[in-house]
C-alpha positions as a Python dict, from the first residue, in 0.01 Angstrom:
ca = {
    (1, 'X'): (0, 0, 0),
    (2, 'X'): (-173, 86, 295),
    (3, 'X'): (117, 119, 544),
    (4, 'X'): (261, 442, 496),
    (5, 'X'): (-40, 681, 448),
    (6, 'X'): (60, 1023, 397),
    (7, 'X'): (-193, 1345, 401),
    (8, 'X'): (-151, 1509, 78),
    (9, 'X'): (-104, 1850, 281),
    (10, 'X'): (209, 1707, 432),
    (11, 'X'): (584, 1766, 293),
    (12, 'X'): (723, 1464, 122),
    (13, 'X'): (860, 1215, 331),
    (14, 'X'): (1119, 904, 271),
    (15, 'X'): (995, 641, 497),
    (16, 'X'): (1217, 260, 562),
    (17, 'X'): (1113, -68, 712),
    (18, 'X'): (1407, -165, 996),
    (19, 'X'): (1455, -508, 1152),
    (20, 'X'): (1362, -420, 1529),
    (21, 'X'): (1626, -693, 1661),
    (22, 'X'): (1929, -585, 1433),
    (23, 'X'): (2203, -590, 1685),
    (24, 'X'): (2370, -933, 1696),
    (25, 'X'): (2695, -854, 1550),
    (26, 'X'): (2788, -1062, 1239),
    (27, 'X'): (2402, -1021, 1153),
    (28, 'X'): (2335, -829, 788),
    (29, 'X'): (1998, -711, 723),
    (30, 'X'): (1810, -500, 435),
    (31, 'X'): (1675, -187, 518),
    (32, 'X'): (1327, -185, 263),
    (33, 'X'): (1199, 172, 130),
    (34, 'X'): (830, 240, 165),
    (35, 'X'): (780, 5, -153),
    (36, 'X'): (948, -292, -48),
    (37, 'X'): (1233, -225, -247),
    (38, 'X'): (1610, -286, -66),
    (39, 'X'): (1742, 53, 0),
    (40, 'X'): (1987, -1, 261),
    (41, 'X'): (2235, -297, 394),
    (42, 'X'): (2378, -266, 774),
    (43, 'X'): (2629, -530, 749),
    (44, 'X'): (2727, -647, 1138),
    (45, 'X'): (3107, -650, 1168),
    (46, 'X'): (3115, -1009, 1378),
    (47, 'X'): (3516, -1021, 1406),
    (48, 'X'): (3549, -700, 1550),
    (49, 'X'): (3634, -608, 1947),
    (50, 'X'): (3383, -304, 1933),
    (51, 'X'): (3020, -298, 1803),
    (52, 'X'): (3021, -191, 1424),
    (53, 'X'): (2805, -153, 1153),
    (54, 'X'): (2831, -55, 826),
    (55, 'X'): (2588, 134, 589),
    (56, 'X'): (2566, 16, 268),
    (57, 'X'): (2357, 169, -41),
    (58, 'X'): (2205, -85, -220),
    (59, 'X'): (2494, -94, -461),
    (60, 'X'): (2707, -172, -192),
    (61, 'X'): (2904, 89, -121),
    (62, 'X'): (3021, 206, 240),
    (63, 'X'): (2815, 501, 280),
    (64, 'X'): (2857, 490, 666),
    (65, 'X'): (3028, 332, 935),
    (66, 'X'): (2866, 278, 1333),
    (67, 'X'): (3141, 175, 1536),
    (68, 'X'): (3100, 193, 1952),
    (69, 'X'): (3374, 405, 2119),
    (70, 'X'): (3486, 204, 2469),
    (71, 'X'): (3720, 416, 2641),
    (72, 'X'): (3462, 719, 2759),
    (73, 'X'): (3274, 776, 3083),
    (74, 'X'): (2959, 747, 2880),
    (75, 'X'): (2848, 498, 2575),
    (76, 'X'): (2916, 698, 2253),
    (77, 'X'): (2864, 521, 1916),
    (78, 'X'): (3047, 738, 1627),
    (79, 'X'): (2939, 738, 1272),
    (80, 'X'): (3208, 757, 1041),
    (81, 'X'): (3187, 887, 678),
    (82, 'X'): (3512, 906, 446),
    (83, 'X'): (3716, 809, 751),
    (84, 'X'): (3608, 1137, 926),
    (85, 'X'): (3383, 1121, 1203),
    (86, 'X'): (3022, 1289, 1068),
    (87, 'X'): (2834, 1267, 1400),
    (88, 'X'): (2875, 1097, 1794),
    (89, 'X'): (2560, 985, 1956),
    (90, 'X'): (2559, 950, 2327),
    (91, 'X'): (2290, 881, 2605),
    (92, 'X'): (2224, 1242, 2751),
    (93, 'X'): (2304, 1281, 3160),
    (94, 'X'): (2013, 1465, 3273),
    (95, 'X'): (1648, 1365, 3239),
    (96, 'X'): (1440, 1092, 3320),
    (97, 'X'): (1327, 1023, 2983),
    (98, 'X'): (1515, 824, 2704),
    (99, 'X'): (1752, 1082, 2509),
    (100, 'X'): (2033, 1093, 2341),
    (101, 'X'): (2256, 1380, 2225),
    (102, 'X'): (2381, 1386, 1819),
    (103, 'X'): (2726, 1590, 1800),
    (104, 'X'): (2722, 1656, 1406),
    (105, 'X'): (3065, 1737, 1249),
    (106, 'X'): (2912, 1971, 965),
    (107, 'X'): (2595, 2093, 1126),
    (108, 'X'): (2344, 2184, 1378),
    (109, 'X'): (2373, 1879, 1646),
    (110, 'X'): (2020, 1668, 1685),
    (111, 'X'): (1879, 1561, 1971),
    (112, 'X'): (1660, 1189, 1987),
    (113, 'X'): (1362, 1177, 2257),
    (114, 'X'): (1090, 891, 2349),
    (115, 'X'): (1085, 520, 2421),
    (116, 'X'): (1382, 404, 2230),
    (117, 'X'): (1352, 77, 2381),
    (118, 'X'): (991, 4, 2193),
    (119, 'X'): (1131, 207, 1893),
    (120, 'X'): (850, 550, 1969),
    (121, 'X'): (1075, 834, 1949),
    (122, 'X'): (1182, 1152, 1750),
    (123, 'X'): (1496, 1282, 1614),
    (124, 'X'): (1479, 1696, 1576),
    (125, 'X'): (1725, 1970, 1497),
    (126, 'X'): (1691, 2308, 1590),
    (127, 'X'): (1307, 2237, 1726),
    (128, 'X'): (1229, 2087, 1408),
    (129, 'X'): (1147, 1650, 1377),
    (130, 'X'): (1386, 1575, 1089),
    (131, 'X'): (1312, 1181, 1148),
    (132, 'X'): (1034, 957, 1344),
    (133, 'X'): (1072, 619, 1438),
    (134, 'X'): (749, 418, 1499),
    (135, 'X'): (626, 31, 1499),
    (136, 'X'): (287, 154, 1496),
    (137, 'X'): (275, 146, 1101),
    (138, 'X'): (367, -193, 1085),
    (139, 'X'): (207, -535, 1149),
    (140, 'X'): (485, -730, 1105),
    (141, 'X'): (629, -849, 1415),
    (142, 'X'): (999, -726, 1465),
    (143, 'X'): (964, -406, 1251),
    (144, 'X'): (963, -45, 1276),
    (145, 'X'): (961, 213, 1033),
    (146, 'X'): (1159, 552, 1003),
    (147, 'X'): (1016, 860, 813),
    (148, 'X'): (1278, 1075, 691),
    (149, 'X'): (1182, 1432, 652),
    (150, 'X'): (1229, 1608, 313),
    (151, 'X'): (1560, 1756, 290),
    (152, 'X'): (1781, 1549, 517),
    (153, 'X'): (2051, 1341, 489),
    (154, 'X'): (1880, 1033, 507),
    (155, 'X'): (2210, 780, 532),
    (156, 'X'): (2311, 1013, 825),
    (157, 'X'): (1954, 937, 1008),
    (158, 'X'): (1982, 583, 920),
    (159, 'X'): (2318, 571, 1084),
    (160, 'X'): (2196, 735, 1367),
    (161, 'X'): (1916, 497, 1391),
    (162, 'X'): (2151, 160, 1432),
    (163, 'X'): (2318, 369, 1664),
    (164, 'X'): (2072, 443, 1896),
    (165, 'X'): (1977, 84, 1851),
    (166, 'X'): (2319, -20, 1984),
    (167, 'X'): (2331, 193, 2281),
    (168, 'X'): (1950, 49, 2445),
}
């Protein structure tokens, strides 16, 4: 398959087909590995007064939930693991350029960068890309894919994904 071409000097990568248009609330979608398998199920929460999603493994168990957080001076989506909050994504104040700020619980905080709005952007940590988010490597209309960098927590970066996604 042809989409995801890798260079064989590069790391291992997980990379996931996304539905581009995922945010109408009450709307479930499949989020495909890089072989078309279902890897992934963000199940819209339609009865609910805030926006929330929740991450499913393909089992379908809760592995996260997105939920948006109303009562703050800025939009803040929080992702919620175990009832705990694991991370807080938030459009960043300064800057003229789409970013947001990722406040992890357990870990060094992320930071996302680029045109979210056309889903061309970057998470990194510490100076490091830990996830990229591009339609480029797809044809299909409506679709972008995320690459996942060896090592990470990839139901975390999906999470953070749908949240960005809910906050352009």
């Amino acid at each position: 398959m042809g989409l995801f071409r890798r260079r064989h000097d590069e790391p291992a990568a997980q990379r996931f087909q996304m539905r581009e248009k995922l945010l109408s609330i009450g709307d479930d979608f499949w989020i495909e590995d890089d072989h078309g398998q279902r890897a992934y199920k963000v199940d819209g929460k339609a009865v609910r007064i805030r926006n929330t999603f929740v991450l499913e493994d393909a089992s379908g168990n809760e592995v996260a939930s997105i939920q948006e957080r109303k009562l703050s001076i800025r939009d803040k989506v929080a992702i919620e693991r175990g009832g705990d909050t694991a991370a807080t994504v938030h459009k960043a104040l300064v800057g003229i350029r789409d970013r947001f700020a990722i406040d992890v619980k357990d870990g060094a905080d992320m930071k996302a960068h680029g045109n979210m709005v056309d889903h061309e952007y970057e998470i990194e940590r510490d100076g490091h890309t830990v996830a990229t988010i591009s339609k480029k490597w797809f044809r299909v209309r409506e679709s972008y894919g995320v690459e996942v960098a060896e090592g990470q927590d990839v139901p975390l970066i999906l999470a953070i994904t749908v949240a960005i996604d809910s906050l352009t």
